[in-house]
PQR file of N, CA, C, O and H, with PARSE charges and radii, in Angstrom:
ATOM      1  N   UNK A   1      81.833  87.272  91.476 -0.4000 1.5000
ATOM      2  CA  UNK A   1      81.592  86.268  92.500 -0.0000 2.0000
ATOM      3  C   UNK A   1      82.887  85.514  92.767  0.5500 1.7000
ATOM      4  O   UNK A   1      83.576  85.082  91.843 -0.5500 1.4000
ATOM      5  N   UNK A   2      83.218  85.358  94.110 -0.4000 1.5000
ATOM      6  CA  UNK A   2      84.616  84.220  94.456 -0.0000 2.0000
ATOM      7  C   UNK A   2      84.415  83.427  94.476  0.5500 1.7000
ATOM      8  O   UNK A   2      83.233  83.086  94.527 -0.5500 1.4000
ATOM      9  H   UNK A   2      82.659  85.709  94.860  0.4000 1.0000
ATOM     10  N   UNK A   3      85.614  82.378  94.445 -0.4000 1.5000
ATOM     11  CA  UNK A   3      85.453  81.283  93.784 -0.0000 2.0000
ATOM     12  C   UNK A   3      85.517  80.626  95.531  0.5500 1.7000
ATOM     13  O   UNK A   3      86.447  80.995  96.248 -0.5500 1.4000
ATOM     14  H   UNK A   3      86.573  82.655  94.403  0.4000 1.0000
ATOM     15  N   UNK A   4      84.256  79.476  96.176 -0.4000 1.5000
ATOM     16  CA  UNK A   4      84.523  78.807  97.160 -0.0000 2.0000
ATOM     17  C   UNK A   4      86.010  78.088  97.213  0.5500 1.7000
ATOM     18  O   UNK A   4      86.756  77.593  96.369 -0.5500 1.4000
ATOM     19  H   UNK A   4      83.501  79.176  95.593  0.4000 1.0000
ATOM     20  N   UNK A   5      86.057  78.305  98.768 -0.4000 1.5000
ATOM     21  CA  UNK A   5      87.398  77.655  99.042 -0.0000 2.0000
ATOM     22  C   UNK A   5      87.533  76.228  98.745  0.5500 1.7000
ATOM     23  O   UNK A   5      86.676  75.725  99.471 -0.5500 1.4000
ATOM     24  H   UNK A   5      85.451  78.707  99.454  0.4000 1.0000
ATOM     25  N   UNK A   6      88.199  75.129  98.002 -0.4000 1.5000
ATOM     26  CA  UNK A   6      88.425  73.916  98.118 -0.0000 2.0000
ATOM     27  C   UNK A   6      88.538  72.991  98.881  0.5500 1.7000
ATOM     28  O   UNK A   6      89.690  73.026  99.315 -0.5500 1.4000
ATOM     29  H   UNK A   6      88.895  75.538  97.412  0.4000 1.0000
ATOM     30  N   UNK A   7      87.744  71.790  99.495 -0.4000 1.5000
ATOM     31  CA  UNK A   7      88.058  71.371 100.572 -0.0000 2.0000
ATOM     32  C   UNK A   7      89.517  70.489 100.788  0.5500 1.7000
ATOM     33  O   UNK A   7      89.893  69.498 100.161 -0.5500 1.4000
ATOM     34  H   UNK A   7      86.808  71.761  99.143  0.4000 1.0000
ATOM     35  N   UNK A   8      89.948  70.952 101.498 -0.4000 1.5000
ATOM     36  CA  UNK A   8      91.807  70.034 101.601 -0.0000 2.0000
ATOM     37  C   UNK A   8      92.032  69.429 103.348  0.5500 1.7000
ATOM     38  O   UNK A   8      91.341  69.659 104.340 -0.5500 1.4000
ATOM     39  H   UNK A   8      89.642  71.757 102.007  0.4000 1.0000
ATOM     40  N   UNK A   9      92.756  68.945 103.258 -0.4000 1.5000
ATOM     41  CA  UNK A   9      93.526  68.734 105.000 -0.0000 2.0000
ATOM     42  C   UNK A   9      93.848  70.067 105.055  0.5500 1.7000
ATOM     43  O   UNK A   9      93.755  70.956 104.208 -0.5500 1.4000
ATOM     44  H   UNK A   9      93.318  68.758 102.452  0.4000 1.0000
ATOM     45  N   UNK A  10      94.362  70.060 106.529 -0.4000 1.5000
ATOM     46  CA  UNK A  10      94.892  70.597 107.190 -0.0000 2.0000
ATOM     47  C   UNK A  10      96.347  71.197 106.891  0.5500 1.7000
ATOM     48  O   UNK A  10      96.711  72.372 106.874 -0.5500 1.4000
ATOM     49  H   UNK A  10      94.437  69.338 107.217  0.4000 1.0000
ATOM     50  N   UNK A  11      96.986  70.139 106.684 -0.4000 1.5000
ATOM     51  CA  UNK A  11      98.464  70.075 106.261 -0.0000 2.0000
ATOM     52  C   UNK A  11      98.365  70.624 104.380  0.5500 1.7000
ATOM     53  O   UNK A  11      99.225  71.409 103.979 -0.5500 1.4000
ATOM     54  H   UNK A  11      96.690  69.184 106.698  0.4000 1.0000
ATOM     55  N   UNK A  12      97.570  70.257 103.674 -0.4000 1.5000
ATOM     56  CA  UNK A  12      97.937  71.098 102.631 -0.0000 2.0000
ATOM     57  C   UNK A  12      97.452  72.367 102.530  0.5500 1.7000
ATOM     58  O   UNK A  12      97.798  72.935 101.495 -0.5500 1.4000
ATOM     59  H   UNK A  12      96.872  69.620 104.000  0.4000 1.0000
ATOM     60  N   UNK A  13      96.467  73.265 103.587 -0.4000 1.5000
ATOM     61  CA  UNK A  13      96.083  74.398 103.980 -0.0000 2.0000
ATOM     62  C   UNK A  13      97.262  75.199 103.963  0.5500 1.7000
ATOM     63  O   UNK A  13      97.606  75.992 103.087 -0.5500 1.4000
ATOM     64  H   UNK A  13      96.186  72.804 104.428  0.4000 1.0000
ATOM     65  N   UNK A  14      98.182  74.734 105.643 -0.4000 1.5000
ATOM     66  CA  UNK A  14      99.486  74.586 105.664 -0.0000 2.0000
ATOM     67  C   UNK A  14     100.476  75.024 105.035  0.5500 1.7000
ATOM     68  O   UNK A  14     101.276  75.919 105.310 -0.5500 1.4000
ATOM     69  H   UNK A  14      97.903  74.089 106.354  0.4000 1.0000
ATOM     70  N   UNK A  15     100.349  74.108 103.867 -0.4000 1.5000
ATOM     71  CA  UNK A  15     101.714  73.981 102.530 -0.0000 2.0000
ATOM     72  C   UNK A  15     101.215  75.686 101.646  0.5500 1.7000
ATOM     73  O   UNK A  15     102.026  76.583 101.415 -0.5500 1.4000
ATOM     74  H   UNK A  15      99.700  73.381 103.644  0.4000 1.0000
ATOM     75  N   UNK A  16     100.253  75.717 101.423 -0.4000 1.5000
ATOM     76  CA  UNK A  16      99.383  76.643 100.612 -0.0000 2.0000
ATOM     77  C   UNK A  16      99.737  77.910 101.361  0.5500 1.7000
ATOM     78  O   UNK A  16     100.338  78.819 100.789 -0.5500 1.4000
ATOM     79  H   UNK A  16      99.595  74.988 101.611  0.4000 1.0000
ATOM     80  N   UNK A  17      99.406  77.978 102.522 -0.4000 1.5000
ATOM     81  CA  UNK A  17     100.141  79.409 102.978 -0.0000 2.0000
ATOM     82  C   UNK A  17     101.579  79.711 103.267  0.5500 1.7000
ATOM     83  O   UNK A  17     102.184  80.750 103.533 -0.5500 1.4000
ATOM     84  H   UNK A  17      98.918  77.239 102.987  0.4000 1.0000
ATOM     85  N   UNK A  18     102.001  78.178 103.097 -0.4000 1.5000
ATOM     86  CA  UNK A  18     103.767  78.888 102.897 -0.0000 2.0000
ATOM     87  C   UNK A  18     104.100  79.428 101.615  0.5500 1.7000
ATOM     88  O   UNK A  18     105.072  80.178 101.520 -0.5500 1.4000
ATOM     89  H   UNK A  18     101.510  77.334 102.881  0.4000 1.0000
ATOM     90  N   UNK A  19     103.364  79.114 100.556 -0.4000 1.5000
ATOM     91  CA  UNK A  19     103.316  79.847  99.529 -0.0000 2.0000
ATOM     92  C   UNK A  19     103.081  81.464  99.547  0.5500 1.7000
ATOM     93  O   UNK A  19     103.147  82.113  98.503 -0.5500 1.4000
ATOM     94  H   UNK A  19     102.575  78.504 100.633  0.4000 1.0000
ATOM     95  N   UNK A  20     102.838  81.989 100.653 -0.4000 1.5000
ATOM     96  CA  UNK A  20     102.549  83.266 100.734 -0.0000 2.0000
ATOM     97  C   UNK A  20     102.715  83.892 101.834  0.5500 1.7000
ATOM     98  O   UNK A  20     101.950  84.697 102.365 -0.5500 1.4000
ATOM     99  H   UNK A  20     102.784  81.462 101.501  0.4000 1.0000
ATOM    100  N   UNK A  21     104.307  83.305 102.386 -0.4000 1.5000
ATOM    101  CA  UNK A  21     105.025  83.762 103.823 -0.0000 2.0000
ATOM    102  C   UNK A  21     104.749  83.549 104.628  0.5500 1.7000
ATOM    103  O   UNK A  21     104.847  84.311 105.590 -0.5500 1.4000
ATOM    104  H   UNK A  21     104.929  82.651 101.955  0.4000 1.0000
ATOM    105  N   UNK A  22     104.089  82.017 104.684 -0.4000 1.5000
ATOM    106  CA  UNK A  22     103.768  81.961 106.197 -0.0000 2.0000
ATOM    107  C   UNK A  22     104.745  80.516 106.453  0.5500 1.7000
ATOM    108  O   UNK A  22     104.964  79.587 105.674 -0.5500 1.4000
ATOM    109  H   UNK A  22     104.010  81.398 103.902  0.4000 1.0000
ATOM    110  N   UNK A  23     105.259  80.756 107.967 -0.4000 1.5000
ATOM    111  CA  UNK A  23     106.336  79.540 108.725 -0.0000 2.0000
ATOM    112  C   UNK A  23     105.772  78.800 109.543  0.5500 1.7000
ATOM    113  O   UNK A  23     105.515  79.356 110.611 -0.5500 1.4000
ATOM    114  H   UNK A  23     105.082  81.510 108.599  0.4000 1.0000
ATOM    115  N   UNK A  24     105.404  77.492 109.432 -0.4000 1.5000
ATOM    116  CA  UNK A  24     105.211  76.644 110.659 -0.0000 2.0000
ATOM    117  C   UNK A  24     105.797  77.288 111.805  0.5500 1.7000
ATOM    118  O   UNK A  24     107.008  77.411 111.620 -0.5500 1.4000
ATOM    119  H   UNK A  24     105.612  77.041 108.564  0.4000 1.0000
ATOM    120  N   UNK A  25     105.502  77.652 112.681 -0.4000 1.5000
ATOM    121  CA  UNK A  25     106.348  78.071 114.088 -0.0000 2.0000
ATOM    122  C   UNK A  25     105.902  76.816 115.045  0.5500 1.7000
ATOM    123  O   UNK A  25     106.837  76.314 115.669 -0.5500 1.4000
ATOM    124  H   UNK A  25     104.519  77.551 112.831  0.4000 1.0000
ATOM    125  N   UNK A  26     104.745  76.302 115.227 -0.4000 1.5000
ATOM    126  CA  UNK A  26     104.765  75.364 116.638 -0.0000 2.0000
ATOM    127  C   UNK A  26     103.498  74.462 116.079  0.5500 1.7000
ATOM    128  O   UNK A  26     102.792  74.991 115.221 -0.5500 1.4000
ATOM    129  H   UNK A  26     103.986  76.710 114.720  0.4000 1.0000
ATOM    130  N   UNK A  27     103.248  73.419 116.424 -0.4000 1.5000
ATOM    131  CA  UNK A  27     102.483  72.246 116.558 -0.0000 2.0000
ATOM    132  C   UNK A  27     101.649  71.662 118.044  0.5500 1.7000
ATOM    133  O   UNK A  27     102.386  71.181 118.905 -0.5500 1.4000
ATOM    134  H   UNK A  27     103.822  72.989 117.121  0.4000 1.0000
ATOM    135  N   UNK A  28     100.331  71.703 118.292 -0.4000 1.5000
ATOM    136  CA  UNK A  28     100.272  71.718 119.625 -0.0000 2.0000
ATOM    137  C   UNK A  28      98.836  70.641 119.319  0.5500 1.7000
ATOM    138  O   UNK A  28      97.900  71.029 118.620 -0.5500 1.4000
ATOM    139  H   UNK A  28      99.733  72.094 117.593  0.4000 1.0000
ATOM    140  N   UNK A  29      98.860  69.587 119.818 -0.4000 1.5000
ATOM    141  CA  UNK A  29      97.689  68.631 119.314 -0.0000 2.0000
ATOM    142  C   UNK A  29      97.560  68.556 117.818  0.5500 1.7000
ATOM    143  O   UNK A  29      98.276  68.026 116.968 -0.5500 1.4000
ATOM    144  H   UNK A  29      99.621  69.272 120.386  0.4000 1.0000
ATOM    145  N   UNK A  30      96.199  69.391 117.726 -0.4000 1.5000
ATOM    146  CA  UNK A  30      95.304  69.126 116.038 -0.0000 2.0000
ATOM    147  C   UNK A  30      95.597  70.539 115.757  0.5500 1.7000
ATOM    148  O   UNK A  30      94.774  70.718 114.860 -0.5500 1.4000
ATOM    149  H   UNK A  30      95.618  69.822 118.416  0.4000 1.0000
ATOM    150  N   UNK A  31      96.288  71.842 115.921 -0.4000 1.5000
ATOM    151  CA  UNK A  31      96.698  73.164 115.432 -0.0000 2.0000
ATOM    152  C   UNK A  31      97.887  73.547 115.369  0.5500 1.7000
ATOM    153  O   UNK A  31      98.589  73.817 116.343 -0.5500 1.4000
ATOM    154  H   UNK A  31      96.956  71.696 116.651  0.4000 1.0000
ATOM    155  N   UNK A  32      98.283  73.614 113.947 -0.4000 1.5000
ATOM    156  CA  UNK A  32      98.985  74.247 113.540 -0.0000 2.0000
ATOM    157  C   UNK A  32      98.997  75.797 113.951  0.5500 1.7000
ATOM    158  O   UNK A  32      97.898  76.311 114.165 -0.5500 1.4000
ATOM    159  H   UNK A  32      97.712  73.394 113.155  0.4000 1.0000
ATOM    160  N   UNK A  33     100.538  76.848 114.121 -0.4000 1.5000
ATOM    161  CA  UNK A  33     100.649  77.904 114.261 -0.0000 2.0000
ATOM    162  C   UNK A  33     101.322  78.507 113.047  0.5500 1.7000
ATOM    163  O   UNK A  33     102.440  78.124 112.701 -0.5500 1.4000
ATOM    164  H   UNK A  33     101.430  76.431 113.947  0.4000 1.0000
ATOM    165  N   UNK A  34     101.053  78.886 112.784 -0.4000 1.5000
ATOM    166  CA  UNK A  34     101.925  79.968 111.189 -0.0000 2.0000
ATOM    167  C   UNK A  34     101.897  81.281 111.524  0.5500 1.7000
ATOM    168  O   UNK A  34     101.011  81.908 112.106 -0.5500 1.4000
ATOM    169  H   UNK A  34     100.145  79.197 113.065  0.4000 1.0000
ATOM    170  N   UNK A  35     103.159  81.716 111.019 -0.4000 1.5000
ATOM    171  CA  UNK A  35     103.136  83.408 111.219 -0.0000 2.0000
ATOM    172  C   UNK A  35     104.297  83.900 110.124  0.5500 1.7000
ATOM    173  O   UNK A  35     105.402  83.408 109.895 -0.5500 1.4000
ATOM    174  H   UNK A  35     103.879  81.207 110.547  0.4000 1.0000
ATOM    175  N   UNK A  36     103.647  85.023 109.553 -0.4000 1.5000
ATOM    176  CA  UNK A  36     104.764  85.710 108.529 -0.0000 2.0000
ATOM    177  C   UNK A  36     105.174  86.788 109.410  0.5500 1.7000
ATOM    178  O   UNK A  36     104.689  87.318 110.410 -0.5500 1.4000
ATOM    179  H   UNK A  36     102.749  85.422 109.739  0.4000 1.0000
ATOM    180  N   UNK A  37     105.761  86.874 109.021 -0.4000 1.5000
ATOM    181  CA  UNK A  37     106.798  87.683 110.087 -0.0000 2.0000
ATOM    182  C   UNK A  37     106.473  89.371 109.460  0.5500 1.7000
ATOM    183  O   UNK A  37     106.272  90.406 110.095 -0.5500 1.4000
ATOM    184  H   UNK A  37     106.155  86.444 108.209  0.4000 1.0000
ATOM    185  N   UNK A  38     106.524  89.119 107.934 -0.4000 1.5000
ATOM    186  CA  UNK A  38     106.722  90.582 107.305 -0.0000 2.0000
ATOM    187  C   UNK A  38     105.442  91.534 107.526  0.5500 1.7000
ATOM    188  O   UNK A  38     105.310  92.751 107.651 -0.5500 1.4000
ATOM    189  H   UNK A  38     106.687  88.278 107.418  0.4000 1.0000
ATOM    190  N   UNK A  39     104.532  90.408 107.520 -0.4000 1.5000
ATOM    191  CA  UNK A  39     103.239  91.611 108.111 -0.0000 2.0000
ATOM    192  C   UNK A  39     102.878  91.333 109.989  0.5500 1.7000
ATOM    193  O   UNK A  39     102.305  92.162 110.696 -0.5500 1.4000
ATOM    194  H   UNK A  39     104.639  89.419 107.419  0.4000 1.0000
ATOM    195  N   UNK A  40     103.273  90.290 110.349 -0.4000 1.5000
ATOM    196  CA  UNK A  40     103.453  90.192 111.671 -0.0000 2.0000
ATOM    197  C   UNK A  40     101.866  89.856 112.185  0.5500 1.7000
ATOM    198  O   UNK A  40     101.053  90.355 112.963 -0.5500 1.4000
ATOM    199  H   UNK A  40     103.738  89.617 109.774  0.4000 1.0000
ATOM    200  N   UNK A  41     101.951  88.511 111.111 -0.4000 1.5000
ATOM    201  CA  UNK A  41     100.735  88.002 111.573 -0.0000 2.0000
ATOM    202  C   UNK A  41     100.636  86.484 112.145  0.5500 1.7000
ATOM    203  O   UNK A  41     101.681  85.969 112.544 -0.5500 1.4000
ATOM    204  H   UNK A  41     102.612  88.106 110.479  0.4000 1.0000
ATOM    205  N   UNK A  42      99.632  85.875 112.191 -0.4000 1.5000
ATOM    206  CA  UNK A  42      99.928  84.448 113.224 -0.0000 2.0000
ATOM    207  C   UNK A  42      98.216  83.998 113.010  0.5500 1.7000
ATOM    208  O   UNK A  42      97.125  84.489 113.301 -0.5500 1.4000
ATOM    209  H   UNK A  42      98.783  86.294 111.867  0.4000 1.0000
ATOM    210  N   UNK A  43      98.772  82.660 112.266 -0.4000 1.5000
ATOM    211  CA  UNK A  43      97.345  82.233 112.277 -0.0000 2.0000
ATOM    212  C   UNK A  43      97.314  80.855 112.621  0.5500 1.7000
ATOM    213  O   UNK A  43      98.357  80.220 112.779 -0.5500 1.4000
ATOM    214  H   UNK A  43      99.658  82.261 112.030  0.4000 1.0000
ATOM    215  N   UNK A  44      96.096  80.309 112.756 -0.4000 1.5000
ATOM    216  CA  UNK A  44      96.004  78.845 113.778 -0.0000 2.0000
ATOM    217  C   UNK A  44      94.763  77.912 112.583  0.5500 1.7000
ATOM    218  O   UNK A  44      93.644  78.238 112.187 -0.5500 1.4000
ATOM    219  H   UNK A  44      95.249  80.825 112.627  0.4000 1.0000
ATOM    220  N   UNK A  45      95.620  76.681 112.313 -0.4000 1.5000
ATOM    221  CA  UNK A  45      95.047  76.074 111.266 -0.0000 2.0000
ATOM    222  C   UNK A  45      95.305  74.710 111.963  0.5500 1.7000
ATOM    223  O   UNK A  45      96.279  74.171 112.489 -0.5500 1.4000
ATOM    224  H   UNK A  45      96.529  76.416 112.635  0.4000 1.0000
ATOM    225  N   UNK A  46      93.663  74.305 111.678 -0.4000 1.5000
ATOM    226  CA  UNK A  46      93.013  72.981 112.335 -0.0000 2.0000
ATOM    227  C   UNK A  46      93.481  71.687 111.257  0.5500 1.7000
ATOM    228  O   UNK A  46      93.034  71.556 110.118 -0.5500 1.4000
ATOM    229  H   UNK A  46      92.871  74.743 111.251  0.4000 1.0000
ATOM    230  N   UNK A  47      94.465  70.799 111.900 -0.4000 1.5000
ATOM    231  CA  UNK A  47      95.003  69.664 111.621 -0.0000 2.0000
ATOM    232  C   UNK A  47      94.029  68.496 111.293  0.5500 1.7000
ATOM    233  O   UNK A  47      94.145  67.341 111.703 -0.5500 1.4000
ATOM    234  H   UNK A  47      94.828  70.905 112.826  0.4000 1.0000
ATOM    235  N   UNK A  48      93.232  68.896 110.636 -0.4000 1.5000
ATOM    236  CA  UNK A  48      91.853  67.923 110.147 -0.0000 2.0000
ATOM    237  C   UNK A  48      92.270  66.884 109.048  0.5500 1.7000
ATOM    238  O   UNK A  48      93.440  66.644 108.749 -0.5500 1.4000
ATOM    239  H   UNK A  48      93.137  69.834 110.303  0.4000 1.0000
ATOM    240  N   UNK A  49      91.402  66.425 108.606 -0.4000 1.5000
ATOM    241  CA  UNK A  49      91.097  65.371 107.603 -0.0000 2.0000
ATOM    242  C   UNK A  49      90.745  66.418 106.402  0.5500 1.7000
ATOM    243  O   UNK A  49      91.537  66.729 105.513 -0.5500 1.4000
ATOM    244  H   UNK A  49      90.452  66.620 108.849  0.4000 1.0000
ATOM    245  N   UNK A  50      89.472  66.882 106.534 -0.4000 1.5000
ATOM    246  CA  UNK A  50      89.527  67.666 105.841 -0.0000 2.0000
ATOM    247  C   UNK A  50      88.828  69.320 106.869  0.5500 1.7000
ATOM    248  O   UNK A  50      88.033  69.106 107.784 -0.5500 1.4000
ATOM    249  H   UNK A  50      88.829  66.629 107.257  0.4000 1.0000
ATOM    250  N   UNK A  51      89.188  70.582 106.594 -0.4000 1.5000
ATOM    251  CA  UNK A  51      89.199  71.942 107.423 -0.0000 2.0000
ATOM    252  C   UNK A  51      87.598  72.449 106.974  0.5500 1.7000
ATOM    253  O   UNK A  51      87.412  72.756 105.796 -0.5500 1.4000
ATOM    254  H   UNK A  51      89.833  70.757 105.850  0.4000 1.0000
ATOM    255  N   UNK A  52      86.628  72.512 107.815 -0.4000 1.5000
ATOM    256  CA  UNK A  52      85.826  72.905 107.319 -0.0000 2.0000
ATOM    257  C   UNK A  52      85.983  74.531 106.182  0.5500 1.7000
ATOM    258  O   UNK A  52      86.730  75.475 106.439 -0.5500 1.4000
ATOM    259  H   UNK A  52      86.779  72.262 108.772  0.4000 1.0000
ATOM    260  N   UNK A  53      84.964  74.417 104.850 -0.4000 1.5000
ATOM    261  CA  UNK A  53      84.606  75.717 104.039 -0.0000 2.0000
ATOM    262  C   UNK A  53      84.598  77.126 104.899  0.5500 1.7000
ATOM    263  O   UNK A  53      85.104  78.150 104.439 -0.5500 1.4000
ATOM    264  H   UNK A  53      84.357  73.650 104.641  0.4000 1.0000
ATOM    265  N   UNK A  54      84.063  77.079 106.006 -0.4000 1.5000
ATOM    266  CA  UNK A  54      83.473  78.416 107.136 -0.0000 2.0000
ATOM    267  C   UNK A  54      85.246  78.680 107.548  0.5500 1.7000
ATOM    268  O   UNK A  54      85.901  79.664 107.203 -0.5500 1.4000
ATOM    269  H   UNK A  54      83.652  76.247 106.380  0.4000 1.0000
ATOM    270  N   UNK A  55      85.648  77.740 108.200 -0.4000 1.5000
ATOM    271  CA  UNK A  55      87.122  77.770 109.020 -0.0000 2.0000
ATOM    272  C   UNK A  55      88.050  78.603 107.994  0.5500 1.7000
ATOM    273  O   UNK A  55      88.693  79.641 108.147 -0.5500 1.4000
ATOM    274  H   UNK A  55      85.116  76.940 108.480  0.4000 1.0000
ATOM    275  N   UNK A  56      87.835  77.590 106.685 -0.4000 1.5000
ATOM    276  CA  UNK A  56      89.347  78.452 105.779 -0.0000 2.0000
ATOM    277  C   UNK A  56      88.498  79.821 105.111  0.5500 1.7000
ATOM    278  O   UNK A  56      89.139  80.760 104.640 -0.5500 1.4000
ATOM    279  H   UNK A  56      87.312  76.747 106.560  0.4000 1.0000
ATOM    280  N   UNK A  57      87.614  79.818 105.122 -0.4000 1.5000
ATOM    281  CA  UNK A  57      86.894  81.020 104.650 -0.0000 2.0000
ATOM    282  C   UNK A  57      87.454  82.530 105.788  0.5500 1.7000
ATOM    283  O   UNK A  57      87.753  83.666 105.420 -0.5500 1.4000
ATOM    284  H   UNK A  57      87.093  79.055 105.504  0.4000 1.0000
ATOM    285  N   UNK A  58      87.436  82.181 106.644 -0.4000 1.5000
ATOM    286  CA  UNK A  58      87.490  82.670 107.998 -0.0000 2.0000
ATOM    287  C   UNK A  58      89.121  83.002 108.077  0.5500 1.7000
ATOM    288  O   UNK A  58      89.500  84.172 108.126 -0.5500 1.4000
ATOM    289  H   UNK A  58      87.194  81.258 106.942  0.4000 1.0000
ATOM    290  N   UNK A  59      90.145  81.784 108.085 -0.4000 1.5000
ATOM    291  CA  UNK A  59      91.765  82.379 107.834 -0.0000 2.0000
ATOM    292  C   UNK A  59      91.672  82.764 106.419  0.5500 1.7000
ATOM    293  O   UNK A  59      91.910  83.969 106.493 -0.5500 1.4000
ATOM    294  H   UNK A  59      89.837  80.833 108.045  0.4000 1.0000
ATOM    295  N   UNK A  60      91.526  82.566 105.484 -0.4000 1.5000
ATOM    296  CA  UNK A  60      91.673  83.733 104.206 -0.0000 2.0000
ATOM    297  C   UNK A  60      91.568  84.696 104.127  0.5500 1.7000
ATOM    298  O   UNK A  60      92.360  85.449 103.560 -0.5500 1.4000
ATOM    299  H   UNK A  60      91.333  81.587 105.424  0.4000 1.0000
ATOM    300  N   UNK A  61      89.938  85.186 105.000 -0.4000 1.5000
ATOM    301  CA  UNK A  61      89.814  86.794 105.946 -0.0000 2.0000
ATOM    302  C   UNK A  61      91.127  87.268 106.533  0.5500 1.7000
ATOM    303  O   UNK A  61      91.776  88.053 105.842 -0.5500 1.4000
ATOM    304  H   UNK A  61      89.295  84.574 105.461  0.4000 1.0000
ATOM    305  N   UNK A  62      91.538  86.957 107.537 -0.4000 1.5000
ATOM    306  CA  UNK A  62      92.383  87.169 108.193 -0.0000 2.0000
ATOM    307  C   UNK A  62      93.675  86.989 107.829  0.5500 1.7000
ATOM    308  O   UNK A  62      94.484  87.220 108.728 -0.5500 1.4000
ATOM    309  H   UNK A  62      91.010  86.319 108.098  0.4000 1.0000
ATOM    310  N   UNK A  63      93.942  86.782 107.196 -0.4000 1.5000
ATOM    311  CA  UNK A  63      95.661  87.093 105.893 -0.0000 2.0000
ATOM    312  C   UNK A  63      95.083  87.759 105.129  0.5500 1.7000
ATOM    313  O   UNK A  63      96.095  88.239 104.619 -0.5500 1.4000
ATOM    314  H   UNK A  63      93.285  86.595 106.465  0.4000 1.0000
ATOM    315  N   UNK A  64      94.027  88.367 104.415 -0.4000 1.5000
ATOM    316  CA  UNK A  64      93.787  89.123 103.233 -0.0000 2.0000
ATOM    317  C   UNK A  64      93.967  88.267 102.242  0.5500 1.7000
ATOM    318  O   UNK A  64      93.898  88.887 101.181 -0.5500 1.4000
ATOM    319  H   UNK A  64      93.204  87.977 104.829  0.4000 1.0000
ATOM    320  N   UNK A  65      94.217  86.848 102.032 -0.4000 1.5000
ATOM    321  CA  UNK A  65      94.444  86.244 100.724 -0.0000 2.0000
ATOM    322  C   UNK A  65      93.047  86.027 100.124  0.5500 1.7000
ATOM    323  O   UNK A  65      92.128  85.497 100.749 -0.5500 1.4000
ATOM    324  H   UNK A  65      94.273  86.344 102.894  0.4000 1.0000
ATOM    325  N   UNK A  66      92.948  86.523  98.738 -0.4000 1.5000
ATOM    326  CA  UNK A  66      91.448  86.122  98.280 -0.0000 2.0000
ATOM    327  C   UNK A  66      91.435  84.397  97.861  0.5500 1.7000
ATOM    328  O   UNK A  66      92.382  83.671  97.559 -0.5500 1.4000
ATOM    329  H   UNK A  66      93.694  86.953  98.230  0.4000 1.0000
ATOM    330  N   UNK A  67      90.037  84.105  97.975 -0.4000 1.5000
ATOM    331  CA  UNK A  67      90.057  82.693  97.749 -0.0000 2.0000
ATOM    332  C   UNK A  67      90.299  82.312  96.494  0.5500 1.7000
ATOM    333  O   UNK A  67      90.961  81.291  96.308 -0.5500 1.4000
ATOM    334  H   UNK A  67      89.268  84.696  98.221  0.4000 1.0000
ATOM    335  N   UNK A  68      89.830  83.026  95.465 -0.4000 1.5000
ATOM    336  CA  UNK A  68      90.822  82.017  93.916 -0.0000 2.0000
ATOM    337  C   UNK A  68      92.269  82.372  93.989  0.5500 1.7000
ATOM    338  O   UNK A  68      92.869  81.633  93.209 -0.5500 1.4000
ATOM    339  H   UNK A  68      89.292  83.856  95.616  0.4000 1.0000
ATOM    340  N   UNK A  69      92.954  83.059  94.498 -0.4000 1.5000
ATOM    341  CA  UNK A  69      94.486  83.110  94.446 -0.0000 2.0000
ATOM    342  C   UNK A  69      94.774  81.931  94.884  0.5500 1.7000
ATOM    343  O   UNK A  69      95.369  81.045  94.270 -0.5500 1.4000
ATOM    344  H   UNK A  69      92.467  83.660  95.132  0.4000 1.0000
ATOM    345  N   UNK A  70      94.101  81.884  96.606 -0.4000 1.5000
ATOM    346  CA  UNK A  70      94.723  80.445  97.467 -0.0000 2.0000
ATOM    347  C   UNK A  70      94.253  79.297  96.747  0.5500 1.7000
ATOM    348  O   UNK A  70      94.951  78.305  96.534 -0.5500 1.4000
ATOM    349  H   UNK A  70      93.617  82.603  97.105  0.4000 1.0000
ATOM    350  N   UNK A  71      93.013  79.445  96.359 -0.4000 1.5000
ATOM    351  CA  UNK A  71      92.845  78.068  95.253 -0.0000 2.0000
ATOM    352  C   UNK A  71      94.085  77.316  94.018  0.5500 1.7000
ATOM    353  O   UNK A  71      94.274  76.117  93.812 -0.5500 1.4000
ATOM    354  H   UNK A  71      92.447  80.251  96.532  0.4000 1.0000
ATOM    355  N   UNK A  72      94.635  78.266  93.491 -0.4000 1.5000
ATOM    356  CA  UNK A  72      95.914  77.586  92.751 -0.0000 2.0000
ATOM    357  C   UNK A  72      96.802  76.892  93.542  0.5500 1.7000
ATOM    358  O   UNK A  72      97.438  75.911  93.158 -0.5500 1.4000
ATOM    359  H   UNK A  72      94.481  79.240  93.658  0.4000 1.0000
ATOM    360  N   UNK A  73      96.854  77.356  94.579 -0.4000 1.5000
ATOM    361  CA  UNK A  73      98.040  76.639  95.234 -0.0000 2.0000
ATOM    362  C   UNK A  73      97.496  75.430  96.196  0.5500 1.7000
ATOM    363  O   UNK A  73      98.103  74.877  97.113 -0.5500 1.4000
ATOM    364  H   UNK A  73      96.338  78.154  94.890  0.4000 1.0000
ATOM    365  N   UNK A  74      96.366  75.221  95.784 -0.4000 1.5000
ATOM    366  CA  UNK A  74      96.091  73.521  96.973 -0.0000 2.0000
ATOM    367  C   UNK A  74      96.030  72.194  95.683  0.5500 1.7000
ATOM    368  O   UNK A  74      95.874  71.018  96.013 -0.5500 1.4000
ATOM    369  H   UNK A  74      95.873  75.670  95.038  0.4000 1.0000
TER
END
């Protein structure tokens, strides 16, 4: 069984996937843009208070990062 995602801001979502190649590229309102270049991906992370469970459940899908890995790093 995986371990649920942790609830965090936005910005330490953020910090957590630069841990695993991803670059701020642009800021546009309440979304963040990140993209690693090496797999040539681009993801869009909601500048919240705190990011809903469903939302980061949803970009963890979509980088392939499993959720207890990303859990160490928030």
């Amino acid at each position: 069984m995986t371990a649920k995602p942790k609830l965090a801001s936005g910005r330490k979502v953020a910090k957590a996937l630069s841990e695993f190649g991803y670059q701020k590229i642009s800021q546009k309102g309440s979304h963040i843009k990140l993209c690693n270049d090496s797999i040539g991906l681009t993801l869009i992370v909601s500048d919240h208070k705190e990011v809903d469970r469903w939302t980061l459940k949803t970009i963890l899908k979509q980088a392939e990062i499993p959720e207890d890995e990303f859990n160490k790093y928030l």
